[in-house]
Each structure stands twice: as structure tokens, then as C-alpha cells.
N, C-alpha and C positions, 0 to 999 in steps of 0.2 A: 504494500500500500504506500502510495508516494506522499510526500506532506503535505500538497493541496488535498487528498481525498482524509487525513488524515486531522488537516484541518477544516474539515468541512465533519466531521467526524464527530471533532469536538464541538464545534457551534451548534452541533445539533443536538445532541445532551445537553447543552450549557439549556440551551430553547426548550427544550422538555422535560427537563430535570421536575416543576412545580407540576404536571401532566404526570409522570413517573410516582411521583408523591402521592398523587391523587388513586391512577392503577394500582398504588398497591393497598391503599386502604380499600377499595373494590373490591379486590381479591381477597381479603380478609373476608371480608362484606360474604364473597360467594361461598369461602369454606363454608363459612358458618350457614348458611343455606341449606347446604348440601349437608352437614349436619345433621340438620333439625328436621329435612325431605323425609318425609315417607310415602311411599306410595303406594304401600300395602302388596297385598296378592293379589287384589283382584278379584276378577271370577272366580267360584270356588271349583278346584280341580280333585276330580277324585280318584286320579290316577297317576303315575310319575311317566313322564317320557324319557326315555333311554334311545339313545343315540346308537350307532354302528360301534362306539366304542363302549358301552355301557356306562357312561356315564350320567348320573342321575344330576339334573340340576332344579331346584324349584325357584319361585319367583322371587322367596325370601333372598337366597343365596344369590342367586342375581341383581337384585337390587344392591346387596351389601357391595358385592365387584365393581359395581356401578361406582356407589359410593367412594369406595378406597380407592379405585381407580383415579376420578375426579377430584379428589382432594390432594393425591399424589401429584399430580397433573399442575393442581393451582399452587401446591405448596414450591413446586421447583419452580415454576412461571415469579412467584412471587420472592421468591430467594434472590432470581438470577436479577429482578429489579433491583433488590436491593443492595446487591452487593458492586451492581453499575453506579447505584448513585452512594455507595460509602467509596468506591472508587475518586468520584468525582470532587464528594469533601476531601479525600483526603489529599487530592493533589490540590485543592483549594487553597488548602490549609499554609501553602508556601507563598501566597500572595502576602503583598503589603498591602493594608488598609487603603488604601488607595485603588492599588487594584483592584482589590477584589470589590470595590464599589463600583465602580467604572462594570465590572462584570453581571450584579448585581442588577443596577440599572438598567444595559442593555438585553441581558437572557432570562431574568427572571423577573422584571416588571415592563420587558417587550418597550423601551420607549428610545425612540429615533434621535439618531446623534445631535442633532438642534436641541431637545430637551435636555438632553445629558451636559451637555457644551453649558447649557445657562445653569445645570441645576451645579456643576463642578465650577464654574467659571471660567472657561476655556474655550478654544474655537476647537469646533468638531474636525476639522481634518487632524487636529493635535487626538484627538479623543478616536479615530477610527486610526490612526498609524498606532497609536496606544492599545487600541484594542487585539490588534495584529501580534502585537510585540508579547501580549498578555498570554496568548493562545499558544503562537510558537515555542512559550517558554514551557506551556502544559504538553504538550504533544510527547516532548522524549521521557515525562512520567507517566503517562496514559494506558504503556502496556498495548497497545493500539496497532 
């Protein structure tokens, strides 16, 4: 991966990191769904169907595979978020106050270099060569 796609990489976690936040409290949201799901049996069956392999399955036992299945499912979905954006804090964590505000500003309250430029006091060409400078210094922590 070359460091334009690498930078474009990172601007795109920086941009969805509070969306990331959001999916994984969701995903809590569905364990716990799927949890509390039941869907019972059903019609009532008064016989067991067995397969060419003999094997007996009923609707209970089915449903349960559903269940562990699915939550298996949500549980690694919601790991592999989380461990993106501890990634993310922790390469954070080497900015200066300054940067990481200039970051803040522009990827997680989404506001265009003119705002940023009056809200820092500076002109926005200074604020997007800044912001460049910001990004390449993350990329060779990224792991990316």
C-alpha cells in the first residue's frame, strides 16, 4: 500500500472514528437482542426428522446454533471495531495539543478549513499543509 492510499486510509478512520463509536454501541444493542430472542418451537412436532446421517436436530437446538452462532458473529465484528479505534487513540496519543485539535476539528466535528482557520487563528492553507504534516507523521504508527 503506497502513502497516498495509506493516507487516505487514515482520513478515513480519522472521519469515522464518532460513526465506529456509534456501530459498536449497536452491536452491543444486537447481542443483547439476540439474547433475550426467542422464538420458541413452533408448531408442535410429534416426531424427530433424521437426516441420511442420523442426525437428530429439533427446533430448540436450532435456534440455540442460531443464537451462538450470531452472537459469535457480533462479538468478533465488535472486537475488530474496537480495537481499530484503540489503535487510533493510541497513535493519537503522540500529538501535541495543538495537533490533535486541528484533528479534532477537522475529523470528528467534520468543519471546513475556513472554520478551523478562525476558530485557531490562522489562514487555512497554514491549517491544511498542517493537517498533511499531522497524518504523515501517523501513517508509519498505523501498522497500515
Amino acid at each position: 500500500m503506497g502513502t497516498s492510499d495509506k493516507f487516505k486510509k487514515i482520513e478515513a478512520m480519522l472521519y469515522n472514528y464518532k460513526q465506529t463509536e456509534v456501530e459498536i454501541k449497536n452491536i452491543d444493542l444486537d447481542i443483547e437482542e439476540v439474547r433475550n430472542e426467542y422464538r420458541g418451537v413452533g408448531a408442535m412436532v410429534y416426531g424427530e426428522r433424521t437426516s441420511s446421517t442420523n442426525k437428530i436436530s429439533s427446533s430448540v437446538e436450532n435456534e440455540i446454533e442460531y443464537k451462538e452462532n450470531r452472537i459469535s458473529y457480533l462479538t468478533s465484528l465488535k472486537r475488530s471495531k474496537e480495537i481499530e479505534l484503540e489503535r487510533l487513540n493510541n497513535v493519537l496519543s503522540i500529538l501535541s495539543e495543538d495537533e490533535y485539535k486541528l484533528i479534532e476539528l477537522r475529523y470528528f466535528k467534520k468543519l471546513q478549513y475556513k472554520q478551523i482557520a478562525d476558530i485557531i487563528c490562522m489562514n487555512d492553507i497554514y491549517i491544511i499543509d498542517k493537517k498533511k504534516k499531522i497524518i504523515n507523521k501517523l501513517i508509519p504508527l498505523m501498522n497500515i
